[in-house]
Every structure is written in C-alpha cells, then in structure tokens.
C-alpha positions as CSV (number, residue, x, y, z in Angstrom):
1,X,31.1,23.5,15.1
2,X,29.1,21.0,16.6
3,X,28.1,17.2,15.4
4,X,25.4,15.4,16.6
5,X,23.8,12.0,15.1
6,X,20.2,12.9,14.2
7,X,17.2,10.8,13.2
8,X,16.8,7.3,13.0
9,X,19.8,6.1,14.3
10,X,18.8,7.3,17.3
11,X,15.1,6.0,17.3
12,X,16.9,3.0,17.0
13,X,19.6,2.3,19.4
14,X,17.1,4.0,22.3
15,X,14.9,0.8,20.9
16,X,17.9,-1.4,21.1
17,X,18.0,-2.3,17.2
18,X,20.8,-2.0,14.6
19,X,20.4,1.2,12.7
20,X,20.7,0.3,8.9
21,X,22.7,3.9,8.6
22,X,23.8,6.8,10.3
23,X,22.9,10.5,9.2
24,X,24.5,13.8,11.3
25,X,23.8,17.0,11.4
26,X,26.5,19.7,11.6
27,X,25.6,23.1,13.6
28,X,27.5,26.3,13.4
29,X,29.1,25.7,9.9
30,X,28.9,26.8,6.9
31,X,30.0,24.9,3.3
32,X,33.8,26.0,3.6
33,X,34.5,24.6,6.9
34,X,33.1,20.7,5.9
35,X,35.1,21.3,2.7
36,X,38.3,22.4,4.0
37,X,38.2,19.3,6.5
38,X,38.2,16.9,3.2
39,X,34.2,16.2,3.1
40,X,32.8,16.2,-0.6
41,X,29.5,18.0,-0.9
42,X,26.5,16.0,-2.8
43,X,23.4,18.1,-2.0
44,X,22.0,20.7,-4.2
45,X,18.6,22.2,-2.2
46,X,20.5,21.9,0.8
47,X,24.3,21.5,1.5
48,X,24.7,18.1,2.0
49,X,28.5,16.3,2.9
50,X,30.1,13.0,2.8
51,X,32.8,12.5,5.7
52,X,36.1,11.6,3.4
53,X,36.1,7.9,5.3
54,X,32.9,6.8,6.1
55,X,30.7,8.5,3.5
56,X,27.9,9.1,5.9
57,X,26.1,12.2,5.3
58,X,26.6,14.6,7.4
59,X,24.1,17.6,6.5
60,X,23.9,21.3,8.0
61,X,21.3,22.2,10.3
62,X,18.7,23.9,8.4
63,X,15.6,25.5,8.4
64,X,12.5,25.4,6.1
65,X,10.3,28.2,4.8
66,X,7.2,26.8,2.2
67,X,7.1,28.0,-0.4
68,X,4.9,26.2,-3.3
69,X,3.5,23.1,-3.5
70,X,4.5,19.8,-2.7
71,X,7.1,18.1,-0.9
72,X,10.0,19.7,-2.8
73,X,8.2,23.5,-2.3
74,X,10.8,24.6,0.2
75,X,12.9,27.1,0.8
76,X,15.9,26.3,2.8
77,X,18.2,28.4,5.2
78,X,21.4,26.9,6.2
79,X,24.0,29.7,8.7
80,X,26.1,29.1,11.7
81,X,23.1,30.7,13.4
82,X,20.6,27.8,12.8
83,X,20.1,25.8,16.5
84,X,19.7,21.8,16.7
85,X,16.8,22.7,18.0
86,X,15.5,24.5,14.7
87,X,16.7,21.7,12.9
88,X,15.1,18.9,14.5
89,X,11.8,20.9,14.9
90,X,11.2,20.3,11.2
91,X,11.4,16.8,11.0
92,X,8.3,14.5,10.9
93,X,7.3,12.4,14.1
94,X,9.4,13.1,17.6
95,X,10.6,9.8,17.6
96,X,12.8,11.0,14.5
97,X,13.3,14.6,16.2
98,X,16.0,13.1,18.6
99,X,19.6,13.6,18.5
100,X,22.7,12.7,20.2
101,X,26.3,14.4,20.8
102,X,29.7,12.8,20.4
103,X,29.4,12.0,24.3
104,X,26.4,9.8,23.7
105,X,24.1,12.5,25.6
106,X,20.3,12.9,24.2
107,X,19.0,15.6,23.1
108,X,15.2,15.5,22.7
109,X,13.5,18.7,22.6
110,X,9.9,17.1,21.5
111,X,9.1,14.4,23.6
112,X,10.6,11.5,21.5
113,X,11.7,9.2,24.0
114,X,8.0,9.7,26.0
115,X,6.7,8.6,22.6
116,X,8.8,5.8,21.9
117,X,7.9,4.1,25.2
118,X,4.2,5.0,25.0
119,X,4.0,4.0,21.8
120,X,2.9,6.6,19.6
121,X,3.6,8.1,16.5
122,X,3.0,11.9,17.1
123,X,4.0,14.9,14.8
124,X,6.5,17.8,15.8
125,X,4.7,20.8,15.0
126,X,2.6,22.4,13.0
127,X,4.9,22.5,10.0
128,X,3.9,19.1,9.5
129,X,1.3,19.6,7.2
130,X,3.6,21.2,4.6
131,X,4.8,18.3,3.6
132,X,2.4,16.0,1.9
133,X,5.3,13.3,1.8
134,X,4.3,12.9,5.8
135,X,1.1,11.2,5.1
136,X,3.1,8.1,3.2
137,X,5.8,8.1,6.0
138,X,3.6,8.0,8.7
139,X,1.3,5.0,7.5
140,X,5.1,3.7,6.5
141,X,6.3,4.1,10.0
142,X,2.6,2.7,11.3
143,X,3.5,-0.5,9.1
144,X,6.9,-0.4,11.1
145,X,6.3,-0.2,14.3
146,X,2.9,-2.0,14.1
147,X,2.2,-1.5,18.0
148,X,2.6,2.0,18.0
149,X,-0.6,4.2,17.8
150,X,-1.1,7.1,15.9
151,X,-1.7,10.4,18.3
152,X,-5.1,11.6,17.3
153,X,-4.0,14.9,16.9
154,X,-1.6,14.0,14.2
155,X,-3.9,11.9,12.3
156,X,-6.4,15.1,12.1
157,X,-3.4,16.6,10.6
158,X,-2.8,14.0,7.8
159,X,-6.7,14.2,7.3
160,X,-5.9,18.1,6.9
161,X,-3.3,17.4,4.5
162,X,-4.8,15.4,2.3
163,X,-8.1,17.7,2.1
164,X,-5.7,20.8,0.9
165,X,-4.9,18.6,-2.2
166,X,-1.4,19.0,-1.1
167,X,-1.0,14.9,-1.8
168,X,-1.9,15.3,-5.4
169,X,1.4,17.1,-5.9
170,X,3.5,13.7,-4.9
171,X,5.7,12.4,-7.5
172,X,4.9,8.7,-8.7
173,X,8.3,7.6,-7.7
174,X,7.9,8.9,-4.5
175,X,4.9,7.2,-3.6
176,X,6.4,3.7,-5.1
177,X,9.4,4.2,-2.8
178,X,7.2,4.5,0.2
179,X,4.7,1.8,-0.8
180,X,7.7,-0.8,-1.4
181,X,9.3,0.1,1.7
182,X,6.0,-0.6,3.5
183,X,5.8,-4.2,1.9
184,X,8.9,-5.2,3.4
185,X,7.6,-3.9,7.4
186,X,6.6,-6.3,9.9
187,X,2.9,-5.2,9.5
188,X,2.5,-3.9,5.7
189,X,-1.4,-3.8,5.8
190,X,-1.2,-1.0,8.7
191,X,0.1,1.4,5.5
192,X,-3.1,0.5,3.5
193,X,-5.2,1.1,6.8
194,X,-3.5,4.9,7.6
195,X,-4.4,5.7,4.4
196,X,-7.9,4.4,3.9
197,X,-8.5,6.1,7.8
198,X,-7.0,9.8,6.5
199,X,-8.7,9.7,3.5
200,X,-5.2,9.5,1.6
201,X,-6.1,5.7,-0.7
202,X,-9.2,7.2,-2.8
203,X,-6.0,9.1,-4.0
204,X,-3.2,7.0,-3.9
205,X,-4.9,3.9,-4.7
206,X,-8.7,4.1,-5.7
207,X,-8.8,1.1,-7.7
208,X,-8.6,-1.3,-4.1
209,X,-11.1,0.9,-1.8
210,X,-14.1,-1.5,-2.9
211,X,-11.8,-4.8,-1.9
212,X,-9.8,-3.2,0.7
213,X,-11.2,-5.8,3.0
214,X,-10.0,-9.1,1.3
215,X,-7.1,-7.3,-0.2
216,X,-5.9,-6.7,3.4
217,X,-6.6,-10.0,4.4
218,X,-4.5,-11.7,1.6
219,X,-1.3,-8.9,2.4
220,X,-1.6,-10.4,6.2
221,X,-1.5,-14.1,4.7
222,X,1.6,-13.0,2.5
223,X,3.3,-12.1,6.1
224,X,2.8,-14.6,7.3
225,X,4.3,-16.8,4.1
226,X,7.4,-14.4,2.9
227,X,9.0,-11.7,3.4
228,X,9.9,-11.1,-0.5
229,X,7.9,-7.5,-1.6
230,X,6.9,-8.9,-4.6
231,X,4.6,-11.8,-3.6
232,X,3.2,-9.1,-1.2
233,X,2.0,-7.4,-3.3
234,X,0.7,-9.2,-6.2
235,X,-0.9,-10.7,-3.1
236,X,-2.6,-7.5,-2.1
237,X,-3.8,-6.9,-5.7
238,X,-4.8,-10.3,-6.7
239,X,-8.2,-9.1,-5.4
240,X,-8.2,-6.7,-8.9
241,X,-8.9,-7.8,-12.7
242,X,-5.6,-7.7,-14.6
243,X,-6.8,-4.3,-16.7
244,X,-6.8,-2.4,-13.1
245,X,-3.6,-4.0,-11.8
246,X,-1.7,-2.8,-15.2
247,X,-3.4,1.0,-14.4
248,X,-1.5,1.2,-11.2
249,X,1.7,-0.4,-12.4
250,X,1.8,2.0,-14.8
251,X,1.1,5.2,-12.4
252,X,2.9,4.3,-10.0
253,X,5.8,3.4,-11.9
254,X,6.6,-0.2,-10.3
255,X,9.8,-2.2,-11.4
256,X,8.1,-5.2,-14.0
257,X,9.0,-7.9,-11.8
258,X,6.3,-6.6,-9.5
259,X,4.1,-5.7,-12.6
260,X,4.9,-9.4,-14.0
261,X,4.0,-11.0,-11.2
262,X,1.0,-9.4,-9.7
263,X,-0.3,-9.8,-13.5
264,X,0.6,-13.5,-13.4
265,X,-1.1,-14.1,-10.2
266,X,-4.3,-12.4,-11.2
267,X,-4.9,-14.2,-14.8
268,X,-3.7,-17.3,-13.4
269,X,-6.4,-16.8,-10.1
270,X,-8.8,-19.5,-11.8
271,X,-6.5,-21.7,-12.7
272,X,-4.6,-22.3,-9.7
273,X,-7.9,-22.3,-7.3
274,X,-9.2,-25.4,-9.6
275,X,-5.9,-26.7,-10.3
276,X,-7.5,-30.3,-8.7
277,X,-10.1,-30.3,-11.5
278,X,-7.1,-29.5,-14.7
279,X,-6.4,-32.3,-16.8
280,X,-2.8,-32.9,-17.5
281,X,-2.7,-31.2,-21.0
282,X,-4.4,-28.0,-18.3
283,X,-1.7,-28.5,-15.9
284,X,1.1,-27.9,-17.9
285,X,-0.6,-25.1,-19.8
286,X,-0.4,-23.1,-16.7
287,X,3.3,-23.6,-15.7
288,X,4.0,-23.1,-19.1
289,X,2.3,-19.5,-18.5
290,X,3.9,-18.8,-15.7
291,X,7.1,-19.6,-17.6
292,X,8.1,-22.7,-14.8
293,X,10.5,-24.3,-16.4
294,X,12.6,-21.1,-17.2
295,X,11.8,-19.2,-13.9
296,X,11.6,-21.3,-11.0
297,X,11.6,-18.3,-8.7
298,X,8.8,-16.7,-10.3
299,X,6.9,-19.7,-10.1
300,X,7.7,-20.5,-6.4
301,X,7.1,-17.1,-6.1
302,X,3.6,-17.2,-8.3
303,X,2.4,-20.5,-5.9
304,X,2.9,-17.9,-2.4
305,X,0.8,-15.0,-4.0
306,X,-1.8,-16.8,-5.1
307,X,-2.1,-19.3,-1.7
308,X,-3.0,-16.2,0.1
309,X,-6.5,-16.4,-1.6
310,X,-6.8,-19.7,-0.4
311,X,-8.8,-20.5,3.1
312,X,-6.5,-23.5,4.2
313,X,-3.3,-22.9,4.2
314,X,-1.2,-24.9,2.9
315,X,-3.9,-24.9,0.4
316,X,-4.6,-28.5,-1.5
317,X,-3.7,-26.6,-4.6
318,X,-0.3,-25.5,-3.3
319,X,0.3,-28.6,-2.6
320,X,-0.7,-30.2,-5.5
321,X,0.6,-28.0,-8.1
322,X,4.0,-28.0,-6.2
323,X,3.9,-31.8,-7.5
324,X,3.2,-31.3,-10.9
325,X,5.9,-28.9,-11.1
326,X,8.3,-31.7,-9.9
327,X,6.6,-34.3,-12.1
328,X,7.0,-32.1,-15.0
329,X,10.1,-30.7,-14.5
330,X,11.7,-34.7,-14.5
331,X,11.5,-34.7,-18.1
332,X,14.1,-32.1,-19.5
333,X,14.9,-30.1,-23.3
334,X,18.7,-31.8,-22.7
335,X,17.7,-35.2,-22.6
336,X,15.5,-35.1,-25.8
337,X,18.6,-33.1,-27.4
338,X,20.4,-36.5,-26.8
339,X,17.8,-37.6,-29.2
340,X,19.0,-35.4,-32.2
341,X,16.2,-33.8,-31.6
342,X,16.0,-29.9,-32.3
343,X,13.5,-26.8,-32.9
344,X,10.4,-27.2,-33.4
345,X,10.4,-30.5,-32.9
346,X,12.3,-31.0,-29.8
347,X,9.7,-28.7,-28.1
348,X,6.4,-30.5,-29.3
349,X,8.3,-33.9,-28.0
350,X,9.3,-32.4,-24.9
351,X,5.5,-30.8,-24.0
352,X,4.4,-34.3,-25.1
353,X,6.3,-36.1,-22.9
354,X,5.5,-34.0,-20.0
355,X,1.9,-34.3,-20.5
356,X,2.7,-38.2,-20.4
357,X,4.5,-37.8,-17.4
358,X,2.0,-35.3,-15.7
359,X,-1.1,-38.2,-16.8
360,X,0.6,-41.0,-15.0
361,X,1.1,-39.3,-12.0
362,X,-2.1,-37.3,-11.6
363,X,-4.0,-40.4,-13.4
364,X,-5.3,-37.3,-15.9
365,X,-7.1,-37.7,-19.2
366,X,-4.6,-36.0,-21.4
C-alpha cells in the first residue's frame, strides 16, 4: 500500500502557497485494509476514508468508465491493481494531475510542473470532455490564477463540451458553488470571460450576454473595493432590471443574502446615482429601504455594490450618502423611548426627527 498527496496541495506548495487542505490517494488497497487501520469510510460512488487523526480524506486510486450523462454519469473501478498513474490521468488540468510520495518526491506523469511555470491551464486527456463540470472549473481556475493562459487545445475541448449539451445536465447547486467560488478569486471576471469565449454563459447565464461588457467592468471595480462575494456580485448584476436578477437567484439557487442584496442594489440604482439631488424626506426613504438603521453591514455593503457603477471612485454619492447615514443615524429609537414614547408613535417621531436632522445638515427642503 502506497500513499501519495494528490491534487492541489501539490499545485500549491510547487507555487510556494499554503494549501487550504490536503487530499491523498491510496494505491494497492482495497476498503478492508483503510478500515482495519482505524480510517472511517464516507464515500458512497467511490470509497472514500477519513485518517482516524486528521480527518483528511484519503481516497483509493480509481478509475472512471462514462456511463450516462452529466458529471455524476460514472462508473468507478477501485482494485489494488489501479496505478497512480490511472488515477491522476483522470483528473482535470495537469497542474492538478501531480502527486507526491511520503519522501516528498514528485510524481508528474502529464507535464504539470512545465505547465505551472509556463503558465497554462491545459487538460489531461481526452477524458476531459466527459465531465461537463470541467468547463466551470476551468473558467474557476482561469479566475484563480489570472496570469495563466488557457492551452488552445483545451479550450476547443470546453467549446466541444458545451456543444454536446453535456452542460445542460449540471445541477443548480453545482454551478452556484463554482460561481461563488469564482467571486472570491483574485480575478473573478476571467470566469465570466471563459465562459462567454466557450460558448458556456448563453447557458449558464443568458440574461447578462447583452451587458457582459459593463457588467465585467463593475465585477473589476468590486475587486478592486472588497473582497466580500456578495457585493461582487450584486455588482456584476446591477447591470440587470430586478425581474431578471430574481430569475437567476432563483435558478441558480443563491443563498438570500446574495439575492437580498443584488435586488437592493438594482432598485436602489436611481436613487443612489442622484442621491445629490434627494431631498431629506428622499434621503431617508432610501436608507430606510435598504433597512440602515437595522443592518449596517448590508448598507455598507449596499454603498460598495452600487459605487461600482459610478465613474469616479470614490464617487460624490458614496461619499455623500456615507454622511447622511451618520447624520441620520445620531438620532436613535432609545433616546425617544426616554420620552415615554412607544409604537406607533415613537416611530413617526423618530423618522421626523431624522428628517430634521438630515435638513440641517444637507440644507434640504423636507
């Protein structure tokens, strides 16, 4: 029995970055032997073990055999007999088709290591196109490593794979996993651009191909601004009406803050680019809207989306609706409840002082 650490890890240290976890592969076992050495088995397509200290997986070397559609249409062959080399030969891109021994020696039977210092993302085999799951890693991976190139002969294979209708078959949650993980990459526009170039977003994403343009332009401003996923992408989408952003939320199955916000940034899209020209009555209409006073975050969060729509930046709306939120939020529910004053009639008092506050400041016509 033989262990070798497989995958990313690798990719990684050879780049001289922290690997955010370690996966093995075990060759010339079968189930029994991991299990009599105290390892619990988790996988059901494939037998798939967690050592009994560190919980990293360690999976048997496997092979694959297609048979349906989609990425889960495998048929999988795990035996003493299966060869690192048969193992790794399935994966994606070479630069994940590395492993290394207990020793710390290399194996890389596909070139990954040539790849990772020309820069390129290039696939393993021909198998590749079995998997319609590869055309969301690779424009995930492009996002990644955002001065890597993809080979051109593997980009005629995602073009391939997504003309077999192969990509139809991907389940929702799948694609939302990739897409989320792309937001949080060092260059998340690159996904949107491997997809448009293979074909892949009329699928994935049609309702964005007409303002791919501008909607790229505002994900690279949100870079640039944050790191959080969220303003990212009600970034991207703040180029869409509200009905079309509430379509893909619901296809692709995103989490509601995402859905919340990118829906809050798009309504709110006129209000916050003439913020200068609100009255204060206008003013604090829209942070009650974006629900300020309860869900500073959201706001703060609401104020970096929609600045990527803005030429300047920082944007004399930013800076000015940052002001009004501090003006406003000087005059509190708890100091009115001081007053005796409750219900109904503590909140008219407390938007009527605000609007007070908000006119002296901003010398507004309430």
């Amino acid at each position: 029995m033989q262990i070798y650490l497989v995958g990313g890890a690798v990719r990684d240290k050879l780049l001289g970055k922290k690997a955010k976890e370690r996966d093995f592969v075990v060759v010339g076992a079968i189930p029994k032997d991991l299990l009599s050495l105290g390892y619990q088995q988790v996988g059901k397509g494939f037998p798939v073990f967690l050592h009994p200290k560190t919980h990293e997986e360690y999976a048997l070397a496997r092979t694959e055999q297609k048979t349906g559609q989609g990425y889960t249409g495998f048929e999988c062959y795990t035996g003493k007999d299966v060869t690192l080399e048969e193992d790794l030969k399935r994966r994606d891109l070479t630069i994940n088709a590395m492993a290394e021994d207990l020793d710390g020696k290399i194996i890389d039977p596909y070139g990954g290591q040539k790849d990772l210092k020309n820069h390129t993302l290039r696939h393993v085999s021909a198998a590749f196109t079995e998997d319609p799951l590869r055309v969301l890693r690779v424009a995930r991976f492009a996002a990644r490593f955002h001065n890597f190139k993809i080979h051109p002969s593997t980009m005629q294979l995602l073009k391939k794979l997504v003309a077999s209708g192969e990509i139809n078959s991907l389940v929702k949650e799948r694609v939302w996993q990739e897409t989320a993980t792309s937001l949080s990459e060092q260059a998340p526009e690159r996904f949107w651009q491997v997809l448009e170039e293979c074909s892949a977003l009329e699928i994935i994403l049609p309702e964005i191909e007409k303002n791919l343009k501008k909607a790229l332009e505002r994900l690279k401003k949100a870079q640039k601004l944050t790191k959080n996923p969220e303003v990212r992408f009600a970034a991207f989408l703040s180029v869409l009406d509200p009905a079309s952003i509430s379509k893909i939320c619901s296809r692709l199955r995103t989490p509601s803050t995402y859905r919340e916000l990118a829906l809050l940034t798009s309504r709110q899209s006129y209000a916050f680019s003439h913020s200068l020209e609100l009255n204060a009555e206008e003013l604090l209409t829209l942070l009650e809207k974006a629900d300020a006073f309860r869900r500073k975050e959201r706001w703060q969060n609401f104020l970096l989306a929609s600045e990527c729509s803005s030429k300047q930046i920082p944007s004399p709306n930013f800076k000015y609706l940052k002001k009004a939120y501090k003006t406003a939020s000087s005059i509190s529910g708890a100091a009115l409840a001081k007053k005796n004053l409750t219900g109904i009639e503590l909140k008219e008092n407390l938007r009527k002082e605000r609007v007070l506050v908000l006119s002296a400041a901003f010398k507004k016509i309430i």
